[in-house]
N, C-alpha and C positions, 0 to 999 in steps of 0.2 A: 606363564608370564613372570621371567625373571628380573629380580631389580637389584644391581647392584650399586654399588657410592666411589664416586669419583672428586677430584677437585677442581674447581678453576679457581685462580687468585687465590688459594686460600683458603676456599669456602666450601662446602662439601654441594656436589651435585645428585642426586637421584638419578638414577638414565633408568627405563626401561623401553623394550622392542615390544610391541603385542604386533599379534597380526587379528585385524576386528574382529573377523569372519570367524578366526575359532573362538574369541571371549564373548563373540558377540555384540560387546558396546566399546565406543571409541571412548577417550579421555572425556570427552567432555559430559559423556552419557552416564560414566562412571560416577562425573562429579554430579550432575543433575540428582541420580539416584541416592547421593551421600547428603542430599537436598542443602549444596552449596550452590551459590547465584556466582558465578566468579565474573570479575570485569576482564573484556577483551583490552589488552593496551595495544596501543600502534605498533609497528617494528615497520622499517624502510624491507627490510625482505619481506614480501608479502606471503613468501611460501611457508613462514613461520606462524603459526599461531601463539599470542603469546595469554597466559592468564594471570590475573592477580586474585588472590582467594585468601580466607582465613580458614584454615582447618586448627581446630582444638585452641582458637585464643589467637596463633599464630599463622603471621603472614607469610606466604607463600608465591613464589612467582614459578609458573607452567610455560615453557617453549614447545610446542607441539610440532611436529617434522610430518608432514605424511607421504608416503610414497605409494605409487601406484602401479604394481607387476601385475602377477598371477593372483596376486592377492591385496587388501589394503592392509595397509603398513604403517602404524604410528610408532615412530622415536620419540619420547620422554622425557624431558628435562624439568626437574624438579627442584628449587633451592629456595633458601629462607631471606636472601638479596637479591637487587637487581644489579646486574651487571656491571661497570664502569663502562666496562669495551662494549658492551652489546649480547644481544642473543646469537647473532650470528659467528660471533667469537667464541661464544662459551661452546655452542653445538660443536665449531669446529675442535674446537679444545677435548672436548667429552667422545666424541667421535673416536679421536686419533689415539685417545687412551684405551679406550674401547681395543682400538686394532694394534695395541702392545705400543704406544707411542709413551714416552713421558708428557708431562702438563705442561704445556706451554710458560712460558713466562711473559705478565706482562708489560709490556713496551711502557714506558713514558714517554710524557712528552720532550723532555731534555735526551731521553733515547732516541725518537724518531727526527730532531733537528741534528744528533749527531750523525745519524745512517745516511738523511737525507743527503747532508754535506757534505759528508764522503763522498757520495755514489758522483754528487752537480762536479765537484771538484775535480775527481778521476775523468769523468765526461768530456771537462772543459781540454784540463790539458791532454786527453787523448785526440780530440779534434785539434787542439795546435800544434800537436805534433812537439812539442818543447823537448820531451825526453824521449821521443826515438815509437817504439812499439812498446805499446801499454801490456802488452804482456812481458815485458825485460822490465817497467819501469815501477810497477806495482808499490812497493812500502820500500824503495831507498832512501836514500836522507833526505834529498829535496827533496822529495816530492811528498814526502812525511812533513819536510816543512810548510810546502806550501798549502796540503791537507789542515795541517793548526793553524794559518792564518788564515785560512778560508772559513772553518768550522769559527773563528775568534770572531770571525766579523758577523757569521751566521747569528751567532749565537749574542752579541750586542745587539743586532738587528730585531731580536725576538725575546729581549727586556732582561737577558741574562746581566750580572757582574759578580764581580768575586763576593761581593757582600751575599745577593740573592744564593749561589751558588752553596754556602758556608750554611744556610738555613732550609734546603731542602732534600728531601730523599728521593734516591731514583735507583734500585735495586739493578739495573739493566744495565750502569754503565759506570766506568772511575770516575768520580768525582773530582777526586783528589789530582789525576792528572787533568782534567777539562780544566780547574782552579788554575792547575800550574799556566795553561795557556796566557792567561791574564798578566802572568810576569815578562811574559815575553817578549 
């Protein structure tokens, strides 16, 4: 039972694979016999077990994966926070590093109102048909511009202004040009 350490957000993950049958005891038989009581927390994936424990003083939060082949199969997730994104982000996150992936980066929420806005805008004017076939029409000027006053109005709409924007961090996306938008 190998464990190696991974990151999400920042924060270092523990991942280990066992397969029961040859250690014998699952995660949680592990913890029982280390005579930790750890609390189950909810997760909306129900396929996830998740645990909160103290080992040594410090807190602990356990995502448990189990899968069922030829053999049972517990995936690992071990770290000293809980998530922002969720457990189901971090597995995926830990997962794909696992299989030579780099670490995700995460999304804000001034990231996911710009992706969105992109994508409703492209949509819109691809059913009006305005510039022809949305594969010719992609990132030319208009439709760059009309991209920043769609995203302007998005992002008024969802309590942004240059003031708000001047005072917070969002690693996912320019600032500095979303700012410029407000001039325009």
């Amino acid at each position: 039972m190998k464990a190696d350490f991974y990151t999400h957000n920042g924060h270092y993950v523990l991942y280990q694979a066992i397969i029961v049958q040859e250690s014998g005891m699952d995660f949680f038989s592990q913890l029982s016999e280390s005579d930790i009581v750890p609390e189950e927390l909810p997760d909306p994936d129900l396929s996830i077990t998740v645990f909160k424990y103290y080992h040594k003083g410090n807190i602990r939060y356990a995502a448990v994966k189990t899968f069922f082949a030829d053999d049972y199969f517990e995936n690992i997730y071990i770290t000293e926070f809980y998530p922002e994104d969720g457990f189901p982000a971090l597995i995926k996150d830990i997962d794909g590093q696992v299989n030579g992936e780099p670490p995700i980066q995460q999304e804000s929420r001034l990231g996911m109102i710009c992706r969105e806005a992109e994508t409703a805008c492209l949509a819109q004017l691809a059913k009006s048909g305005k510039y022809g076939d949305p594969e010719l029409f992609m990132y030319t000027a208009p439709v760059k511009d009309e991209i920043n006053a769609y995203l302007k109005k998005e992002l008024i709409r969802y309590g942004y202004s240059k003031n708000r924007l001047k005072k917070i961090k969002a690693v996912d996306v320019d600032i500095a040009a979303i700012y410029d938008l407000f001039d325009e």
